[in-house]
C-alpha positions as CSV (number, residue, x, y, z in Angstrom):
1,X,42.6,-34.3,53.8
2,X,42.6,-35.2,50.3
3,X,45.8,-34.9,48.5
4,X,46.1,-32.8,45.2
5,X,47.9,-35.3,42.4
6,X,51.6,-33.9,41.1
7,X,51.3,-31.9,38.0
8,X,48.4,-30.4,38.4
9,X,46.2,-28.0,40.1
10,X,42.4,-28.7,40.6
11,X,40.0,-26.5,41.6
12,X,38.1,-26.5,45.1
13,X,34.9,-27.5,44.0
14,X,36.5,-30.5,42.3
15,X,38.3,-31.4,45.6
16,X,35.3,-31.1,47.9
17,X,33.4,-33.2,45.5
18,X,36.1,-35.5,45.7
19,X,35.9,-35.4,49.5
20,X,32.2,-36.0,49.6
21,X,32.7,-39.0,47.4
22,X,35.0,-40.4,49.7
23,X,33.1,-39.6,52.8
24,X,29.5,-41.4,51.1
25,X,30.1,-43.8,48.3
26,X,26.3,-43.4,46.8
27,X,27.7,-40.0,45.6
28,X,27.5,-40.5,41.9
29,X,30.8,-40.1,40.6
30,X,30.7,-37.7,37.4
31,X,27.2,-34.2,38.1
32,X,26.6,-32.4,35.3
33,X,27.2,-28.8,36.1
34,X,24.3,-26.2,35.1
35,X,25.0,-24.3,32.0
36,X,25.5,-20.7,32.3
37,X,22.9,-18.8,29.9
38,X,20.2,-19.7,28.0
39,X,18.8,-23.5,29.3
40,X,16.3,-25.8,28.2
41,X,15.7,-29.3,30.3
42,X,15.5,-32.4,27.2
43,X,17.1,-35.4,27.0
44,X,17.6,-38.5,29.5
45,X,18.4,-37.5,33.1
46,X,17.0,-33.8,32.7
47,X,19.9,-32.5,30.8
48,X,20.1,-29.4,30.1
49,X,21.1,-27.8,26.5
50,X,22.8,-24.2,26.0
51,X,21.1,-21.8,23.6
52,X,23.4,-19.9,21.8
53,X,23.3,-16.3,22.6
54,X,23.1,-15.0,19.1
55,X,19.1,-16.0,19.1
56,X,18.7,-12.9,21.0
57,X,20.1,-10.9,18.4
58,X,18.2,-12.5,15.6
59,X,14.9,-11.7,17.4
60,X,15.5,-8.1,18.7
61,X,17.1,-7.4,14.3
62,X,13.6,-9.1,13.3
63,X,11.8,-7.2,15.5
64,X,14.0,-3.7,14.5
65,X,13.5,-4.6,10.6
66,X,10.0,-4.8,11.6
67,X,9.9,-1.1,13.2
68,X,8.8,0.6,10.1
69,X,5.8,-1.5,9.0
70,X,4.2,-0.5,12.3
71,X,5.3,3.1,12.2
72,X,3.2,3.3,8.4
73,X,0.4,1.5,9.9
74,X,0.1,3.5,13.0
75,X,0.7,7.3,11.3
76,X,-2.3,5.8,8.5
77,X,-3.9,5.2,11.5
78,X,-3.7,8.2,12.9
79,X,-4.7,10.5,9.8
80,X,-7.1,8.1,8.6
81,X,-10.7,9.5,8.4
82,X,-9.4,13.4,9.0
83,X,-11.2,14.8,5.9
84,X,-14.3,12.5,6.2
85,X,-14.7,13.6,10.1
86,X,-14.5,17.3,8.6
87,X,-17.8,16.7,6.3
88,X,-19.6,14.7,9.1
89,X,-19.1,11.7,7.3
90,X,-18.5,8.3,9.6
91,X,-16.4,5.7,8.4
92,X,-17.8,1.9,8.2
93,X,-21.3,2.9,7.6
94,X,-23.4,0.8,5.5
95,X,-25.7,3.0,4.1
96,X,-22.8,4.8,1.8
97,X,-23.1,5.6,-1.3
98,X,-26.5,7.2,-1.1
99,X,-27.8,10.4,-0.6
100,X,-26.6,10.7,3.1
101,X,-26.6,14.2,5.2
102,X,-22.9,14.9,4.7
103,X,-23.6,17.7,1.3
104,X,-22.4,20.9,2.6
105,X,-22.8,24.0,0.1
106,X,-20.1,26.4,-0.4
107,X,-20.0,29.4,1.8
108,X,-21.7,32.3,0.6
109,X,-20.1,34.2,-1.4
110,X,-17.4,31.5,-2.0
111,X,-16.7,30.2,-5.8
112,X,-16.3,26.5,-5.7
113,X,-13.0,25.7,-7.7
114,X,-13.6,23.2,-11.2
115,X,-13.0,19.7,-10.7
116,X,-13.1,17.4,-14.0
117,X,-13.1,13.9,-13.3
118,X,-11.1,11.8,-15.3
119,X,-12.0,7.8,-15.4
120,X,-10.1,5.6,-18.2
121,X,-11.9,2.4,-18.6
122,X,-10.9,-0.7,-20.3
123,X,-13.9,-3.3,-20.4
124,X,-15.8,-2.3,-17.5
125,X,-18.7,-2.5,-18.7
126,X,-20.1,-5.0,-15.9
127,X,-18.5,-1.3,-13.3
128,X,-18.8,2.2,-15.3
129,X,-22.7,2.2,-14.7
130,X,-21.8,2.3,-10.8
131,X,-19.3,4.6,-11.0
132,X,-20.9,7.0,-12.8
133,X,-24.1,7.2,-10.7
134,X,-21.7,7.8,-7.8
135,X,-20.0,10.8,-9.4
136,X,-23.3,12.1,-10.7
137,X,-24.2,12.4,-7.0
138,X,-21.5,14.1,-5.6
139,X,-22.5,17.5,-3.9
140,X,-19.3,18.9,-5.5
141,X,-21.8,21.7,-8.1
142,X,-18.4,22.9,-10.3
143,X,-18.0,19.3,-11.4
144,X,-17.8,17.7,-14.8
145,X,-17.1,14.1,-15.9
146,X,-14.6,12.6,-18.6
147,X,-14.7,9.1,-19.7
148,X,-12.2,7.6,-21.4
149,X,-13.2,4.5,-23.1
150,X,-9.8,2.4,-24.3
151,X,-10.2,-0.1,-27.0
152,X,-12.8,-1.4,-25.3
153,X,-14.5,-4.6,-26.9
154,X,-17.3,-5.4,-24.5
155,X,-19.5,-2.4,-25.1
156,X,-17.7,-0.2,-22.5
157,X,-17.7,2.7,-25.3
158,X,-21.1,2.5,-26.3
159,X,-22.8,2.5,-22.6
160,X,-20.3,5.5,-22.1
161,X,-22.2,7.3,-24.8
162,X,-25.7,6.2,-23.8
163,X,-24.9,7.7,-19.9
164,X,-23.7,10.9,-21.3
165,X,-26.9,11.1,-23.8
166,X,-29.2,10.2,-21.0
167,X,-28.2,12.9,-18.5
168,X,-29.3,12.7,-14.9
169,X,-27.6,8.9,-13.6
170,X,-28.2,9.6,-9.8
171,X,-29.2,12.5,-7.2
172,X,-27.8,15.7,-7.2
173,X,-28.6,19.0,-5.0
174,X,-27.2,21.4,-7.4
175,X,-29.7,21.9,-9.9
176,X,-28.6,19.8,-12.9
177,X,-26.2,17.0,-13.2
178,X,-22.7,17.3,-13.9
179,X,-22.2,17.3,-17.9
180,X,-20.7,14.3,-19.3
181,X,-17.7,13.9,-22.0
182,X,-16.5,10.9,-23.8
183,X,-13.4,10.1,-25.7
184,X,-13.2,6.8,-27.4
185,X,-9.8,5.7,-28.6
186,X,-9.5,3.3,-30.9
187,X,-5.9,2.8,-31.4
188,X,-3.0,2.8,-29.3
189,X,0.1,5.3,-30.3
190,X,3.4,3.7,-29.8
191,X,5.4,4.3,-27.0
192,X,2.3,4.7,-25.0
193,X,0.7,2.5,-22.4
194,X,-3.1,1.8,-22.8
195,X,-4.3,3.4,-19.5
196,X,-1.6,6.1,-19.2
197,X,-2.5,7.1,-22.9
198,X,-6.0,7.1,-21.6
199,X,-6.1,9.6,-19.0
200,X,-3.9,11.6,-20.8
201,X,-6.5,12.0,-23.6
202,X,-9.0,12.8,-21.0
203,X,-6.7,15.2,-19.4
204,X,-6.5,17.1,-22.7
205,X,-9.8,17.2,-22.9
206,X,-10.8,18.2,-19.2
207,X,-11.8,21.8,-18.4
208,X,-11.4,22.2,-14.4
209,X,-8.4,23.6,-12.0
210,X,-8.4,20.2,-10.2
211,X,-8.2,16.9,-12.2
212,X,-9.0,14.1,-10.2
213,X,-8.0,10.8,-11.7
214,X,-9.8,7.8,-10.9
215,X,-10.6,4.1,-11.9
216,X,-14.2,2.9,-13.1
217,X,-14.8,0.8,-10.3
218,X,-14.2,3.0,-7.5
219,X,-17.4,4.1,-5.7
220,X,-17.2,8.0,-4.4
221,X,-19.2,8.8,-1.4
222,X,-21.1,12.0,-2.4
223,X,-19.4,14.4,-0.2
224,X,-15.9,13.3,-1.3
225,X,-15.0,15.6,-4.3
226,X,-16.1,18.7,-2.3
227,X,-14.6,17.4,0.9
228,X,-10.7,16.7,-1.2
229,X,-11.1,19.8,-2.8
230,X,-12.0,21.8,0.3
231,X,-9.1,20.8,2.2
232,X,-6.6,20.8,-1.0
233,X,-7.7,24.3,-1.0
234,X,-7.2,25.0,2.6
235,X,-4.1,23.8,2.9
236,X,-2.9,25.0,-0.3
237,X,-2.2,21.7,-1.7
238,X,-0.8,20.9,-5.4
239,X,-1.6,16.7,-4.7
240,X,-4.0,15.2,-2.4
241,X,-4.1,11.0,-2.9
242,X,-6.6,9.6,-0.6
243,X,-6.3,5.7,0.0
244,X,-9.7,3.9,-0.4
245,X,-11.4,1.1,1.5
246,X,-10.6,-2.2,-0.4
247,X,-13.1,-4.6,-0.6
248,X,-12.1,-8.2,-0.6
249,X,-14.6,-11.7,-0.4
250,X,-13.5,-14.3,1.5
251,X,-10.6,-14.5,4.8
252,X,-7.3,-15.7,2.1
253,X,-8.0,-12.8,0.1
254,X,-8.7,-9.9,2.9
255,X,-5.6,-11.4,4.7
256,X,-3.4,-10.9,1.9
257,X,-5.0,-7.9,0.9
258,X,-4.3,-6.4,4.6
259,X,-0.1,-8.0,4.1
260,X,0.2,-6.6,0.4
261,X,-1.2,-3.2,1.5
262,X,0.8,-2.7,4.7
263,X,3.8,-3.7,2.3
264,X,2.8,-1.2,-0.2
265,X,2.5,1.4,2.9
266,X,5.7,0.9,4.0
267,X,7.5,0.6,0.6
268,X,6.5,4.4,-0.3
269,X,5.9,5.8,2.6
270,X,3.0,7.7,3.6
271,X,4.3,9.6,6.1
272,X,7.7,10.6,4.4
273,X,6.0,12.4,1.9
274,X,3.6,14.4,4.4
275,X,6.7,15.8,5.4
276,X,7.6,19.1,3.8
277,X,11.4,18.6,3.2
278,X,11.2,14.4,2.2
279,X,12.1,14.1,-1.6
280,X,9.3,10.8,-1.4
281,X,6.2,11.0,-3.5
282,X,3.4,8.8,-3.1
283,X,-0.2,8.0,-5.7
284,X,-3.1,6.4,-5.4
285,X,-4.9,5.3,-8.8
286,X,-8.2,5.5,-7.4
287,X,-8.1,8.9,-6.0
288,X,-5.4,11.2,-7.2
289,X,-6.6,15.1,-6.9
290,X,-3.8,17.2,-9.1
291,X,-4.1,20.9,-9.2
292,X,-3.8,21.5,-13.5
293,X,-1.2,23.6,-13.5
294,X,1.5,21.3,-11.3
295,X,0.2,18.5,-13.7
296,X,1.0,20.4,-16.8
297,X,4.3,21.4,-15.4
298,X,5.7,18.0,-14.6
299,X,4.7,17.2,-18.2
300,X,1.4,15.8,-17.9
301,X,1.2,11.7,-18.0
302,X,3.6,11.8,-21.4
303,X,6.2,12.1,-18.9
304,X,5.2,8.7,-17.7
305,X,3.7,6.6,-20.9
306,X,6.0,4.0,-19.8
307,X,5.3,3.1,-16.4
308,X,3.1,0.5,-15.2
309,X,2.5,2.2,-12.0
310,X,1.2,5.5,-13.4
311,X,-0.3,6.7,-9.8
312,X,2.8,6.5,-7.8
313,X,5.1,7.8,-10.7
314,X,2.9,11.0,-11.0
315,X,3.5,11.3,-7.0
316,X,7.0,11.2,-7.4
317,X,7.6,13.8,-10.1
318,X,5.4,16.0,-8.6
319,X,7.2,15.5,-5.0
320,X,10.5,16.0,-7.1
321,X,9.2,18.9,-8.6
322,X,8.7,20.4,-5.7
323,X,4.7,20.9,-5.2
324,X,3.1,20.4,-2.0
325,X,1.2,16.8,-1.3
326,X,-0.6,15.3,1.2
327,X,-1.4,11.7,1.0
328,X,-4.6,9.8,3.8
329,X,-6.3,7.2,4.3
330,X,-10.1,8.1,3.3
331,X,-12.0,4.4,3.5
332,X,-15.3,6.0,4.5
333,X,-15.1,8.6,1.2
334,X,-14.0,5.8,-1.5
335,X,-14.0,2.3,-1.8
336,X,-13.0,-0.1,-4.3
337,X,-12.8,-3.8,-4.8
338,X,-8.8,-4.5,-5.6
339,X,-9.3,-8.1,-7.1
340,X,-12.1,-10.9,-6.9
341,X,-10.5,-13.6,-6.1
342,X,-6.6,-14.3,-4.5
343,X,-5.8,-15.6,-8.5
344,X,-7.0,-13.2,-9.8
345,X,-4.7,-10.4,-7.2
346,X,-1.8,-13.2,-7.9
347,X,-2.8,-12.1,-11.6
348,X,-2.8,-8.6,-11.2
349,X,0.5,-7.9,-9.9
350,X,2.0,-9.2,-12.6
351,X,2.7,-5.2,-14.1
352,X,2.7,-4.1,-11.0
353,X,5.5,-5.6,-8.7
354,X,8.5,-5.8,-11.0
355,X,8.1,-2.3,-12.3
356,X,7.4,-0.5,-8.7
357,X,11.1,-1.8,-8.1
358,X,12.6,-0.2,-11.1
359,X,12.7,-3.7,-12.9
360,X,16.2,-4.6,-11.1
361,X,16.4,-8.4,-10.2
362,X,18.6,-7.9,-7.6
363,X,16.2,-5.8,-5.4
364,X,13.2,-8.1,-6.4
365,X,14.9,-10.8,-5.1
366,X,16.2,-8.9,-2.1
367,X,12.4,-8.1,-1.2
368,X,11.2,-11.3,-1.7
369,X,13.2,-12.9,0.5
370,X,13.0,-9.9,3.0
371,X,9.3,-10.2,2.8
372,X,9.3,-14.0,3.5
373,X,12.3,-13.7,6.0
374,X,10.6,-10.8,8.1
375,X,7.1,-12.2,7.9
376,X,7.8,-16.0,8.7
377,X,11.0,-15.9,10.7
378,X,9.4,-14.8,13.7
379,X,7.2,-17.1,14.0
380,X,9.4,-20.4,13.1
381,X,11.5,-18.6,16.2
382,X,8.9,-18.4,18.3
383,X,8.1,-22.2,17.7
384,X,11.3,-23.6,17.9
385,X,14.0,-21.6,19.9
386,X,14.6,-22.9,23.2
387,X,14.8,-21.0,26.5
388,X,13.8,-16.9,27.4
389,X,15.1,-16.3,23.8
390,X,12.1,-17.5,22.3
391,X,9.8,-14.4,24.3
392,X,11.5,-11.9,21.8
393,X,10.2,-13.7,18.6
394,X,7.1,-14.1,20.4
395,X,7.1,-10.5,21.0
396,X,8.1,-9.9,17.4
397,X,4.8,-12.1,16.3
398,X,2.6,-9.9,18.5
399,X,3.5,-6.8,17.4
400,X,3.2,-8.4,13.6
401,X,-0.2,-9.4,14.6
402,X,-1.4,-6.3,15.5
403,X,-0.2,-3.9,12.6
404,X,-1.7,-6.4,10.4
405,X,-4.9,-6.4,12.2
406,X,-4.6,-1.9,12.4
407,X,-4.2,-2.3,8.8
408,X,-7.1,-5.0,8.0
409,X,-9.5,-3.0,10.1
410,X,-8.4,0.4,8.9
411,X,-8.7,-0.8,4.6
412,X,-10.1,-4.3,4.2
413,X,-12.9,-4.5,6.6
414,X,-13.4,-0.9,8.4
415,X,-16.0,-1.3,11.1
416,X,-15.3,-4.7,11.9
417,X,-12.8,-5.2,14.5
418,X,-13.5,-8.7,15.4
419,X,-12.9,-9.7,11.9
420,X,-9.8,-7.9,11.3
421,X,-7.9,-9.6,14.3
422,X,-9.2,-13.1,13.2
423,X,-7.7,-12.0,9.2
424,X,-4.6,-11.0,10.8
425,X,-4.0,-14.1,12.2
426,X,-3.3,-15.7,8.9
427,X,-0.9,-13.3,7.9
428,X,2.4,-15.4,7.5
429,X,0.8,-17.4,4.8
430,X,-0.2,-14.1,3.6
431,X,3.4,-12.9,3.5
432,X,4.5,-15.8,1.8
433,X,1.8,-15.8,-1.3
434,X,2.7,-12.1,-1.0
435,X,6.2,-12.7,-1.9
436,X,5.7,-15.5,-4.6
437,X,3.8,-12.6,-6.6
438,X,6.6,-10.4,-6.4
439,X,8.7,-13.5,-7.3
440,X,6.5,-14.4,-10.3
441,X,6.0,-10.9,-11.9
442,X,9.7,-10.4,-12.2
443,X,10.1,-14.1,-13.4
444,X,7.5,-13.9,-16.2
445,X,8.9,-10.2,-17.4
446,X,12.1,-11.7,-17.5
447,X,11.4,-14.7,-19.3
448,X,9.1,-13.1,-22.0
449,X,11.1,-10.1,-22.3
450,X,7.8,-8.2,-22.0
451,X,4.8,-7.5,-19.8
452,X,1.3,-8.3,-20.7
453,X,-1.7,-6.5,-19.5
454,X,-5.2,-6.3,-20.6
455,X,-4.2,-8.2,-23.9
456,X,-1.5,-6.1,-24.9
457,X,1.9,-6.9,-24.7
458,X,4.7,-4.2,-23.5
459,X,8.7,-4.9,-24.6
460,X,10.4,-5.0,-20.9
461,X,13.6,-2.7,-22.7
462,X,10.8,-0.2,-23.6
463,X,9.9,0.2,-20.0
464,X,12.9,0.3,-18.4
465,X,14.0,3.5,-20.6
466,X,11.6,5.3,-18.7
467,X,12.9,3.8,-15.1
468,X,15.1,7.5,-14.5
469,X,12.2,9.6,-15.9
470,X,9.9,7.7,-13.5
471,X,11.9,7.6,-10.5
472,X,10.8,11.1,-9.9
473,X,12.8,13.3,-12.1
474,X,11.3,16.2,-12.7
475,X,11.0,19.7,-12.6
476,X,9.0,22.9,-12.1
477,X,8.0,25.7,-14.6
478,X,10.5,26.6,-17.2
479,X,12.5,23.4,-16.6
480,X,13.5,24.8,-13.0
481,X,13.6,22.3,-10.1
482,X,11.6,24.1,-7.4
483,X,13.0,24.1,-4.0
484,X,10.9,21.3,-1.9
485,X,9.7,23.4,1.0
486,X,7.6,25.5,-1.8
487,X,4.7,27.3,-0.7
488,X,2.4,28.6,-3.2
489,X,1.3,32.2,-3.1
């Protein structure tokens, strides 16, 4: 019996220990005690080290943050290819743009609505061949093309002319090609940007129900006017955006093509604004179907001279102003190639990024540390956090992996599978270039007071006048707000 020293009461494992010493003297004399929790063996002897508890809650928030980004990716997944599939038209083929089998006539009887095609090009020369051809070949037969040729200075304007004076560009089975209209502007109002200007001219000059605005280097499949219009029509639609395949050369520019894009997804929401009762627009500048008399009655693109991101600020006011939309991704009916080279996209966002976020510091710099945070935490967590903890960043890299991967195959590189999960796996550098373009659009605005684009230079104070206006403020005929479940007659 071993007795228990005055002042002091010790517990009965420490007493049997004590006992057992006493019985066999090669008992060492001080056992570590396994940790409760978390463990990981390191060390000398095979100690063991506690990992705090709180790692679990950092994984499982990182993995809750990341919730939406896979929701976009999957619901663009899920609509993707709904129109194309209507017209018989597959999506990854290799054959398109061409004549295919997909042209489908109106029924009989059936008058096909107007549709003027509006395309504002700034030095494109080396593109708006191309992109003419396509839109000459469209089975769409109530079609007519505008181009708007802005200040260009590499012959943009004068190839313009020479496609409208030559006619026929490209096969068509309604007898006759589409006519061809050209405005040339030579000087740029104040208070206008170049592009926005630019389609408004063509706007003005435009003769169909449906405007569909466009860029001179997207390619059209030839079904794809009739096919947008059909189901705008059919679903009594006021809006219809339709979200392209983006071409990109070389894996560091499809990966952060295939992180910028789910980004961009996420940001504005898709599937919010495919929802009756959301008050979220969304616009895509290479395919943005308005009906003319919504797009006169938000007040046509004067409403947004000012804003750098044109396409998604015509969403909005239209979503505000209570006209139905429907926004999808199309890859197999339009494609386009975003940048040629990762400079080049670095480049690119520079009028972009800053102004999409209302040209507010603080929220730039809360998104790009977000962005860098939600992209590359996981996996630093996954690499260096001890224990069972570590199988929720592990999880959160996974799921990361694969909405990258949904996204790459689904925009970058449709039909390609293979490739799209070997892109994906760089998409934590990805992340982080994507964040240092945010980062450097709102540092060089800031610093120059202005943004520069296309060799013209834009005060910063200028555009941030038009931040309410462009938020979405708008309203329906009359200057009424219309309600936002509104249903045309």
């Amino acid at each position: 019996m071993v007795s228990r020293p005055s002042g002091r009461c010790l517990p009965r494992r420490r007493l049997a220990g004590r006992a057992r010493r006493a019985r066999n003297p090669n008992v060492p004399a001080t056992r570590r005690t396994p940790v409760r929790g978390s463990t990981r063996s390191g060390g000398r002897g095979g100690e063991r080290r506690a990992v705090p508890g709180w790692w679990w809650l950092v994984g499982l928030s990182l993995l809750a943050a990341f919730a939406p980004y896979a929701a976009e990716a999957m619901y663009a997944a899920r609509v993707a290819g709904a129109i194309a599939r209507g017209c018989g038209v597959a999506a990854g083929g290799s054959a398109w743009p061409g004549t295919g089998t997909a042209r489908r006539a109106p029924a009989a009887g059936e008058a096909s609505p107007t549709v003027s095609v509006v395309v504002a090009a700034r030095d494109e020369a080396a593109s708006i061949g191309a992109t003419v051809s396509a839109l000459q070949a469209q089975d769409h037969p109530a079609l007519e093309i505008v181009l708007v040729d802005d200040r260009s200075t590499d012959g943009t304007g004068d190839l313009m002319d020479a496609l409208a004076a030559s006619g026929r560009q490209g096969a068509r089975p309604a007898p006759g090609p589409p006519p061809i209209r050209v405005v040339r502007v030579r000087d740029l109002p104040p208070g206008w940007l170049g592009k926005n200007h630019a389609l408004w001219r063509g706007a003005r000059l435009a003769r169909g129900r449906w405007l569909l605005f466009t860029d001179a280097d997207v390619r059209l499949h030839p079904a794809a006017v009739g096919a947008a219009v059909r189901f705008a029509e059919e679903r009594r639609l006021d809006h219809l955006a339709l979200g392209p395949a983006l071409t990109a050369r070389g894996f560091g520019l499809q990966a952060w093509v295939s992180v910028g894009l789910l980004a961009i997804l996420t940001f504005l929401s898709p599937r919010s604004m495919n929802r009756p009762s959301s008050r979220r627009g969304y616009g895509v500048g290479a395919f943005n179907l308005v009906r003319r008399s919504a797009y006169e009655a938000i007040g046509t693109h004067r409403a947004i001279a000012l804003r750098p991101d044109d396409d998604v600020r015509l969403g909005l006011r239209l979503r505000r102003a209570g006209f139905r939309q429907w926004a999808a991704a199309e890859p197999a009916l339009a494609r386009v190639e975003w940048y040629g080279s990762l400079g080049e996209a670095i480049r690119g966002l520079e009028k972009n990024a800053f102004a999409v976020l209302n040209y507010r510091p603080a929220v730039l710099a809360l998104a790009v540390a977000g962005t860098a945070a939600l992209f590359v935490g996981p996996c630093v967590g996954a690499a260096l956090v001890p224990g069972p903890a570590a199988w929720v960043f592990r999880a959160d890299v996974a799921v990361q992996w694969a909405t990258v991967a949904t996204v790459s195959a689904l925009f970058v590189v449709p039909g390609r599978p293979a490739r799209a999960a070997a892109v994906a796996l760089a998409y934590p550098w990805a992340a982080l270039v994507f964040a240092y373009a945010m980062a450097r659009s709102g540092w060089l605005a800031l610093a120059r007071g202005s943004v520069e684009w296309r060799g013209t230079r834009y005060d910063l104070g200028a555009l941030r006048s038009q931040t309410g206006q462009g938020a979405g403020g708008g309203s329906g005929p009359n200057g009424r707000r219309r309600p936002f479940r509104q249903r045309r007659p």
